[in-house]
N, CA, C and O atoms as a GROMACS GRO file, in nm:
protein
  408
    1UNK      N    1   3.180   0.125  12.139
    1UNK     CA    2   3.072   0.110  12.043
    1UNK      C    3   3.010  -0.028  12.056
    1UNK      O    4   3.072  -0.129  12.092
    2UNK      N    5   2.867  -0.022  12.016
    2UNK     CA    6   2.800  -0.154  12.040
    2UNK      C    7   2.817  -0.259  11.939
    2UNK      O    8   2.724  -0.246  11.859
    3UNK      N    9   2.896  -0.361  11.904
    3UNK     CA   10   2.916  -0.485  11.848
    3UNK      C   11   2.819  -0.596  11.878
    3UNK      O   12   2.792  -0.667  11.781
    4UNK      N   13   2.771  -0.620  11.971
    4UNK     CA   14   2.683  -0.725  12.002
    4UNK      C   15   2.540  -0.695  12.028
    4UNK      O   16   2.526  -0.638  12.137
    5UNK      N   17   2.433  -0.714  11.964
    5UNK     CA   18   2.337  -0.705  12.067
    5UNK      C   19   2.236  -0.837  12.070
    5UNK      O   20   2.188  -0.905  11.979
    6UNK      N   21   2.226  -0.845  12.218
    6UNK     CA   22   2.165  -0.968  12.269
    6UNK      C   23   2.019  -0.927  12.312
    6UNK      O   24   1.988  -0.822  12.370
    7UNK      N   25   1.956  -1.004  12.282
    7UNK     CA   26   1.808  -1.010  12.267
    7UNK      C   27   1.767  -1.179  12.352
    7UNK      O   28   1.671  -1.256  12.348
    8UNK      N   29   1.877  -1.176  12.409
    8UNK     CA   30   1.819  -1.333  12.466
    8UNK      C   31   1.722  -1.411  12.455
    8UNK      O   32   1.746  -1.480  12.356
    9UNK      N   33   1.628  -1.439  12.498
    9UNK     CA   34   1.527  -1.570  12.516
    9UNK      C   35   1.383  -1.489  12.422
    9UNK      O   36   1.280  -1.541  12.377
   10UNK      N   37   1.426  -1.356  12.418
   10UNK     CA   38   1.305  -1.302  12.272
   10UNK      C   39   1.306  -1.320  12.164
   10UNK      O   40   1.395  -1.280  12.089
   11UNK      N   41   1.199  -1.391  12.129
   11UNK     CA   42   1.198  -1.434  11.987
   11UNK      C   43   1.103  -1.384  11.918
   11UNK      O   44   1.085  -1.430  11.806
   12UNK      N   45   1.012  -1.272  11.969
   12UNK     CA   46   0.904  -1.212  11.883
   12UNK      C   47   0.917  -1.087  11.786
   12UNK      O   48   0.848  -0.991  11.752
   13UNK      N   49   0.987  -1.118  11.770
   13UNK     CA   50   1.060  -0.984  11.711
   13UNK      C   51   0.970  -0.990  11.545
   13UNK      O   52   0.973  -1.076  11.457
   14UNK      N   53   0.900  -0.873  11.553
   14UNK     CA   54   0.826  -0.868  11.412
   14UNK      C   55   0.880  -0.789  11.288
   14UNK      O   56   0.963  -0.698  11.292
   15UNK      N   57   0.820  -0.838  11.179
   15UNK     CA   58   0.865  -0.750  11.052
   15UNK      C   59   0.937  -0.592  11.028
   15UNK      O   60   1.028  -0.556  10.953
   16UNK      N   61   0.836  -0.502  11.144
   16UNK     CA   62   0.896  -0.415  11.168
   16UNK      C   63   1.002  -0.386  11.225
   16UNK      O   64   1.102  -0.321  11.194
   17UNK      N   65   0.961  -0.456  11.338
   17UNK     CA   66   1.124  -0.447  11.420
   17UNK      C   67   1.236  -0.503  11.368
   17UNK      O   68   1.346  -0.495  11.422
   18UNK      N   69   1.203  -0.587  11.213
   18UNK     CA   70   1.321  -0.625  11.175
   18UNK      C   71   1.373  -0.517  11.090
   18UNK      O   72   1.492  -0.486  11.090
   19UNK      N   73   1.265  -0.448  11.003
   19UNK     CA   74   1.276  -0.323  10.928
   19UNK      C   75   1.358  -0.216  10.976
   19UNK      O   76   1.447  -0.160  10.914
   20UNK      N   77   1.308  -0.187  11.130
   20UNK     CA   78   1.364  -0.083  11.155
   20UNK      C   79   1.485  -0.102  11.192
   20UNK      O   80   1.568  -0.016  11.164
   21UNK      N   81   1.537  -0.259  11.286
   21UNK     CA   82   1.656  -0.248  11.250
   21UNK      C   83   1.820  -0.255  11.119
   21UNK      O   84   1.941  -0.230  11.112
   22UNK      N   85   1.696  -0.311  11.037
   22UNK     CA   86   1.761  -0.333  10.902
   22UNK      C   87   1.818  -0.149  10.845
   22UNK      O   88   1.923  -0.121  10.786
   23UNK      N   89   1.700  -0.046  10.889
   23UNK     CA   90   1.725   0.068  10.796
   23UNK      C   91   1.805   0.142  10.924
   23UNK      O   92   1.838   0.258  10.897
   24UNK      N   93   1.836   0.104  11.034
   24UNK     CA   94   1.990   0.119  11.135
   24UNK      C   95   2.094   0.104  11.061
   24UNK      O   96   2.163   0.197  11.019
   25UNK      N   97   2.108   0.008  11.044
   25UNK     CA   98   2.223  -0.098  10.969
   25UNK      C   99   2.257  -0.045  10.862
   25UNK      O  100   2.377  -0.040  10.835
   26UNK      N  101   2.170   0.003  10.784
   26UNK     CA  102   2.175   0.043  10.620
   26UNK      C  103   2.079   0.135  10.561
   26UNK      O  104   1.996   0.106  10.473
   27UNK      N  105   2.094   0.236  10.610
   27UNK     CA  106   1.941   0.325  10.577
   27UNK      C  107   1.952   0.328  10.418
   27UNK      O  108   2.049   0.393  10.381
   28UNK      N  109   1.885   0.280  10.329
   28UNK     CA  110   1.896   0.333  10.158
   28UNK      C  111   1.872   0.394  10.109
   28UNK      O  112   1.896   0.394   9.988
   29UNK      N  113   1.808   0.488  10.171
   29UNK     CA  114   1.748   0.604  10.129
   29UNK      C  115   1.800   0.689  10.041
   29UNK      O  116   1.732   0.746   9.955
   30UNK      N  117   1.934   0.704  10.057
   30UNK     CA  118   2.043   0.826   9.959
   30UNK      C  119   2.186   0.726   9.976
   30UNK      O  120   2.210   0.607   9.993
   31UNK      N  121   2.251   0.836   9.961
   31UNK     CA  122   2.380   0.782   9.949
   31UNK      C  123   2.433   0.809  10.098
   31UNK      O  124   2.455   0.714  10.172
   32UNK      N  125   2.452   0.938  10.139
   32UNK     CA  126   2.449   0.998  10.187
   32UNK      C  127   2.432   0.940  10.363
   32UNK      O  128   2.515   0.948  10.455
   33UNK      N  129   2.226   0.852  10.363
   33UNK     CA  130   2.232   0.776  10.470
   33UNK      C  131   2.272   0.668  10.461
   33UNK      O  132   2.248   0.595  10.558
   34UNK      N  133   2.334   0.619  10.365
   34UNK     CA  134   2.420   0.499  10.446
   34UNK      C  135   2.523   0.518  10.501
   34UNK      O  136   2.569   0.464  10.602
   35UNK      N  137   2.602   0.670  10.376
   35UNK     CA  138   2.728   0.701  10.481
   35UNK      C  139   2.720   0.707  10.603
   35UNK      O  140   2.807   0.643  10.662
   36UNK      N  141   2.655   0.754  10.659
   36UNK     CA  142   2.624   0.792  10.817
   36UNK      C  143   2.532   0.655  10.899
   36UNK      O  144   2.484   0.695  11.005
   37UNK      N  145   2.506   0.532  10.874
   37UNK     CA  146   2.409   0.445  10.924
   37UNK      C  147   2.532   0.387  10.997
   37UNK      O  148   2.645   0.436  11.000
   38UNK      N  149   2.478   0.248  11.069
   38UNK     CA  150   2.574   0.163  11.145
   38UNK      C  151   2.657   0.073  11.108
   38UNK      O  152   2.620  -0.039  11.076
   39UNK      N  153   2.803   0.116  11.108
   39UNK     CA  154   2.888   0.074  11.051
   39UNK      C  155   2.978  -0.036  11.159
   39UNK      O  156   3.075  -0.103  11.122
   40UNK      N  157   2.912  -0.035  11.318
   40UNK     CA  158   2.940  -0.095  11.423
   40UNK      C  159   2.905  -0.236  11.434
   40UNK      O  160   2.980  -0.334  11.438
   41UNK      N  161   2.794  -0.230  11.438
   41UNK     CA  162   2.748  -0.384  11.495
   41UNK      C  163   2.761  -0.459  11.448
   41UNK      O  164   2.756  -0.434  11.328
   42UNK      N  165   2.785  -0.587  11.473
   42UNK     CA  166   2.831  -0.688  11.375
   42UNK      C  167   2.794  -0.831  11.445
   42UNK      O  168   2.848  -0.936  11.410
   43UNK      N  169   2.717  -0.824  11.526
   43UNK     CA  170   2.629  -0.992  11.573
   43UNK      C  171   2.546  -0.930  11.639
   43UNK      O  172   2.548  -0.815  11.681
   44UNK      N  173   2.450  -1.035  11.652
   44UNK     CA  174   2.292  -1.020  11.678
   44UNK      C  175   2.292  -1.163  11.723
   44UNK      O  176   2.316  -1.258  11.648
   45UNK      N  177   2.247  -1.178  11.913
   45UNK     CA  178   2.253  -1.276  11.976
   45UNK      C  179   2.087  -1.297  11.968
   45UNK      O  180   2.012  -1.215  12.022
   46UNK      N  181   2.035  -1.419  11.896
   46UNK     CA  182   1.911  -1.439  11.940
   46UNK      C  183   1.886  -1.583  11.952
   46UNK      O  184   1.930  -1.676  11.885
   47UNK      N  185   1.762  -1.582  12.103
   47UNK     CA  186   1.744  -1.702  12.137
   47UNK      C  187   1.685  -1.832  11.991
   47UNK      O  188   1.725  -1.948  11.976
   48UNK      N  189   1.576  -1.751  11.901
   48UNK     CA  190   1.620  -1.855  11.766
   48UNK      C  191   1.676  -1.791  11.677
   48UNK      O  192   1.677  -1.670  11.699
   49UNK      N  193   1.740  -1.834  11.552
   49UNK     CA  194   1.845  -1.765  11.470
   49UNK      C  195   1.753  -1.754  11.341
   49UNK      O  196   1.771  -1.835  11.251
   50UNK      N  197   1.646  -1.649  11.327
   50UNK     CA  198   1.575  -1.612  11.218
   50UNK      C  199   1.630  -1.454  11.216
   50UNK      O  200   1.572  -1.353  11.256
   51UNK      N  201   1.716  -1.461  11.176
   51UNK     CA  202   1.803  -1.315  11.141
   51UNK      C  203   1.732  -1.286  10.979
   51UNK      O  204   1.742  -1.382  10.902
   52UNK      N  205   1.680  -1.190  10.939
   52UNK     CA  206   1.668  -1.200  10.766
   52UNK      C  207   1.761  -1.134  10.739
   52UNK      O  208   1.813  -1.047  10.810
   53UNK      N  209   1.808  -1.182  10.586
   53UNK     CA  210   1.920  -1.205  10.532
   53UNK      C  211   1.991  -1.086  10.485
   53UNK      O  212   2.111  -1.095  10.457
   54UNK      N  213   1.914  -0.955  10.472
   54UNK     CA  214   2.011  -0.838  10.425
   54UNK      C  215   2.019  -0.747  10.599
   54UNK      O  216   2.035  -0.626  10.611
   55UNK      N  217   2.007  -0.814  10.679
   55UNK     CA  218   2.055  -0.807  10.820
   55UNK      C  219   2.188  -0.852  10.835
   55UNK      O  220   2.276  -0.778  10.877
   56UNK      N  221   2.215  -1.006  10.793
   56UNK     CA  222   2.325  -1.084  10.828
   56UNK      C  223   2.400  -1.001  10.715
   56UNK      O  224   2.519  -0.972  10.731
   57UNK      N  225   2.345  -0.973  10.628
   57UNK     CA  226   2.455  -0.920  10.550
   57UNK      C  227   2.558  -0.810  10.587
   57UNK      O  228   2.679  -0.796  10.571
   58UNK      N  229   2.460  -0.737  10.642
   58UNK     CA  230   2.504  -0.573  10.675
   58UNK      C  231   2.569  -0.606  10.811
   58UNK      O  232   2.577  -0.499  10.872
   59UNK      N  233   2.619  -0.710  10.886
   59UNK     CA  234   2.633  -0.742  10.984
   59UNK      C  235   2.799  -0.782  10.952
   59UNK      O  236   2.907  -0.758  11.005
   60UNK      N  237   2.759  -0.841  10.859
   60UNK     CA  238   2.920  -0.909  10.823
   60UNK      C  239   2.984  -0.860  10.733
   60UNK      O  240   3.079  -0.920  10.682
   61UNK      N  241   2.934  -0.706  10.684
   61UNK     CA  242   3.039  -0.617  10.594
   61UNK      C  243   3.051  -0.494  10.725
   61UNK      O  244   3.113  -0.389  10.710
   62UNK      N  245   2.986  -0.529  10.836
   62UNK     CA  246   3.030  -0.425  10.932
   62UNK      C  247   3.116  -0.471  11.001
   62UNK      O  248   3.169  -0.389  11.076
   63UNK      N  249   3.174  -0.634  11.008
   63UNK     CA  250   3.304  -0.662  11.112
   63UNK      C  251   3.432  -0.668  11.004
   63UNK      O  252   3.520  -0.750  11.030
   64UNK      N  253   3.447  -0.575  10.869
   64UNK     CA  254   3.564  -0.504  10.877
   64UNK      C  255   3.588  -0.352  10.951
   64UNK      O  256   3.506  -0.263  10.976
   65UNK      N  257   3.740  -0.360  10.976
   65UNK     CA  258   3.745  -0.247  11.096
   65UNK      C  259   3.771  -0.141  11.010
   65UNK      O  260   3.762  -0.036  11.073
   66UNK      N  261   3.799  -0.124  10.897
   66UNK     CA  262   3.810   0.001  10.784
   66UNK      C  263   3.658   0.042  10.773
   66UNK      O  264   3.591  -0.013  10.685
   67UNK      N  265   3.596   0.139  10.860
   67UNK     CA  266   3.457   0.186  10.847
   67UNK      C  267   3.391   0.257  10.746
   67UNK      O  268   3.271   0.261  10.719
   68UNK      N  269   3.499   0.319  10.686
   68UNK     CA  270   3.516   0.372  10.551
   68UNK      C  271   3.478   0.266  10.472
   68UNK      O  272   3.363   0.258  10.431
   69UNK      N  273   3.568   0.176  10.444
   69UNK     CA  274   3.540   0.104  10.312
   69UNK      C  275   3.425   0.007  10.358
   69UNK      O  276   3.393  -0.079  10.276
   70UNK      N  277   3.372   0.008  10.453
   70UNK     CA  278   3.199  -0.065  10.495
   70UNK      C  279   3.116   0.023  10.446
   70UNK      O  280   3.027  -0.008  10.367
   71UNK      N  281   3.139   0.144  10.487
   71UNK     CA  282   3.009   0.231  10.402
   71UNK      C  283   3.039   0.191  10.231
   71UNK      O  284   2.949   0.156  10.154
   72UNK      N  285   3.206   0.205  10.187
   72UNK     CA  286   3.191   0.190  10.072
   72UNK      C  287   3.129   0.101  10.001
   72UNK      O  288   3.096   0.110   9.883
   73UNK      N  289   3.110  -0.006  10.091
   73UNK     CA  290   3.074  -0.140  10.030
   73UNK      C  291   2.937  -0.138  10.047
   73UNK      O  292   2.874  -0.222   9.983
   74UNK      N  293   2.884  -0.071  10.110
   74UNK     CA  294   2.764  -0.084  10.144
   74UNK      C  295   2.678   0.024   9.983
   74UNK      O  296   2.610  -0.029   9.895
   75UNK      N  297   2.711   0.168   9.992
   75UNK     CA  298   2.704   0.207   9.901
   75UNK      C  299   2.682   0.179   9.784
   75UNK      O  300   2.585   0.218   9.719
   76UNK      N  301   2.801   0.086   9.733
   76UNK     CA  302   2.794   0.049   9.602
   76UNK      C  303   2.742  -0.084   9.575
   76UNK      O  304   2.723  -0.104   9.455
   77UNK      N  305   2.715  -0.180   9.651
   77UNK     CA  306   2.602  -0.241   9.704
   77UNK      C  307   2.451  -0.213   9.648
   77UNK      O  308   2.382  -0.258   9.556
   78UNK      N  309   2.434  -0.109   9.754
   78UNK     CA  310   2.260  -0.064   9.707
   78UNK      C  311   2.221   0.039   9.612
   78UNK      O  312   2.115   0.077   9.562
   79UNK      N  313   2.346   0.069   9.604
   79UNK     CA  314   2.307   0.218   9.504
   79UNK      C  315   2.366   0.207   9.352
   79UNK      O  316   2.304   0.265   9.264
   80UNK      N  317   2.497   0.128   9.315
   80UNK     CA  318   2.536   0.100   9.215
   80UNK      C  319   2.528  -0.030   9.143
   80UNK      O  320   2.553  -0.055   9.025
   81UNK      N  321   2.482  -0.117   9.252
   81UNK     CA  322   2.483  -0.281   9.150
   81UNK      C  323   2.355  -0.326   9.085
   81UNK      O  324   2.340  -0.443   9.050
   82UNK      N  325   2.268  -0.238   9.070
   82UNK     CA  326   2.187  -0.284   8.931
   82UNK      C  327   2.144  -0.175   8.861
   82UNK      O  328   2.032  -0.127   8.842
   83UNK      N  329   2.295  -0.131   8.811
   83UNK     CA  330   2.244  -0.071   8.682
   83UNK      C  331   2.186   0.100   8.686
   83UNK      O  332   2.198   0.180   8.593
   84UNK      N  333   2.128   0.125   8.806
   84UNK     CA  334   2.090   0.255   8.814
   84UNK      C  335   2.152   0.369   8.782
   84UNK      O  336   2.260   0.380   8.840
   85UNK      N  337   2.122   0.463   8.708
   85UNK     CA  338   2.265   0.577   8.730
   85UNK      C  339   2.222   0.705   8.830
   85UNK      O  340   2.164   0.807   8.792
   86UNK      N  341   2.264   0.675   8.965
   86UNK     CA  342   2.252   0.740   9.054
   86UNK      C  343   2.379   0.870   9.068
   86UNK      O  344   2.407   0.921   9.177
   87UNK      N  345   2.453   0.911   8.923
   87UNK     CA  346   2.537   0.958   8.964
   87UNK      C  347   2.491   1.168   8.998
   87UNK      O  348   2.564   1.266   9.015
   88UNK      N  349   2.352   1.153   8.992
   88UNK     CA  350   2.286   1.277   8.993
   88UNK      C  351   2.316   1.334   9.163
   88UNK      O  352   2.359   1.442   9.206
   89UNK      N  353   2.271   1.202   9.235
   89UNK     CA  354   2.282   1.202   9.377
   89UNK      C  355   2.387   1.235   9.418
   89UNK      O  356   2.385   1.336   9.489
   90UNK      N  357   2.552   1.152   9.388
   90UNK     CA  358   2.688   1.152   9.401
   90UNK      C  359   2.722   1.305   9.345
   90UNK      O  360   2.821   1.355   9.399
   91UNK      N  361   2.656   1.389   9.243
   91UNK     CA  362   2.669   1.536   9.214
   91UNK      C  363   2.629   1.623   9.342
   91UNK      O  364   2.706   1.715   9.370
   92UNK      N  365   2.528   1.606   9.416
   92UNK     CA  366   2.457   1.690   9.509
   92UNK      C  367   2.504   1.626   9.643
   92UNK      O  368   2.420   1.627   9.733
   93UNK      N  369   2.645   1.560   9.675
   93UNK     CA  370   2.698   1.553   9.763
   93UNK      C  371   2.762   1.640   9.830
   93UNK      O  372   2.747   1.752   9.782
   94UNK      N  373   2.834   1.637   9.931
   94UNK     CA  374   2.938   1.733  10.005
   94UNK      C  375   3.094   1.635   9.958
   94UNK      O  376   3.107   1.518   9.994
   95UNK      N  377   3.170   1.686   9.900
   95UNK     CA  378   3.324   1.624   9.846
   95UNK      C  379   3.341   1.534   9.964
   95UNK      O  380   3.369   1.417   9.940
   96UNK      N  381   3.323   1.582  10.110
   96UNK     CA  382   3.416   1.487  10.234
   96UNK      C  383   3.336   1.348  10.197
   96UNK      O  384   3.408   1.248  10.192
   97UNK      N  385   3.204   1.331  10.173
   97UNK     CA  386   3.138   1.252  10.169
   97UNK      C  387   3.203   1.150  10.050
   97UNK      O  388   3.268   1.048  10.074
   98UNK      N  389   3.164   1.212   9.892
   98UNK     CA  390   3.219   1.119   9.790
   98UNK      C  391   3.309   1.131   9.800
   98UNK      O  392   3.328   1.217   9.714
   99UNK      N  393   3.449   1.104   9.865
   99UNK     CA  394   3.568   1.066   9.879
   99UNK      C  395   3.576   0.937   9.943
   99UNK      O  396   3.665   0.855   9.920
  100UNK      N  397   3.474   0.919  10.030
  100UNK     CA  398   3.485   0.811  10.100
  100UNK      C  399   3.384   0.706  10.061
  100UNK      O  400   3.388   0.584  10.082
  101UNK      N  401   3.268   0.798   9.984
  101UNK     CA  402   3.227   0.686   9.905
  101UNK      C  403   3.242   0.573   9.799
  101UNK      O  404   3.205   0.456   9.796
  102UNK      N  405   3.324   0.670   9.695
  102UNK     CA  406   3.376   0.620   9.594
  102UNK      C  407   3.573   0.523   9.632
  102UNK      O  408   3.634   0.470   9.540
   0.00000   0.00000   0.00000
C-alpha cells in the first residue's frame, strides 16, 4: 500500500488538487465514505511544504496501524464533534460498518 507520495520539485499544486486529494484522505460525505476513504497514506513529499492543514491531519491519524480505529477517529471527528445528531445516518448503516465505526 502507498504510504508516501512524492511530488518532488512540483509545487503547483492548486486548490483543487488539494481538494481532491483531501476528499481521498477523508471523503465527508456520509459516514459510510470515510469508512471506506484512505486510511494508508501517511506523508506527502513536497518540494515546498504548503500541505493544508486538514491534509496533515488526515495524514497523521492515518500512521496508526489499527485502520479501524483511523476510520474511527476520523468519523467521529467530522461527523460527531460539533454537536450534530447524525445518528439518523448511523441507523441506515450496514451493522459490519457501525461496529467499526463506533
Amino acid at each position: 500500500s502507498l504510504k508516501v507520495l512524492q511530488f518532488g520539485e512540483i509545487s503547483n499544486i492548486t486548490s483543487r488538487g488539494w481538494s481532491a486529494l483531501a476528499n481521498v484522505l477523508c471523503n465527508k460525505s456520509s459516514i459510510g465514505s470515510i469508512f471506506v476513504s484512505n486510511h494508508t497514506l501517511q506523508r506527502i513529499s513536497l518540494f515546498l511544504n504548503c500541505i493544508p492543514n486538514d491534509i496533515i491531519s488526515s495524514l497523521q491519524l492515518n500512521t496508526n496501524n489499527n485502520k479501524f480505529e483511523v476510520a474511527r477517529r476520523k468519523i467521529l471527528k467530522h461527523h460527531f464533534s460539533n454537536g450534530d445528531n447524525n445518528l439518523q445516518e448511523l441507523l441506515e448503516m450496514e451493522l459490519r460498518v457501525i461496529c467499526h465505526a463506533i
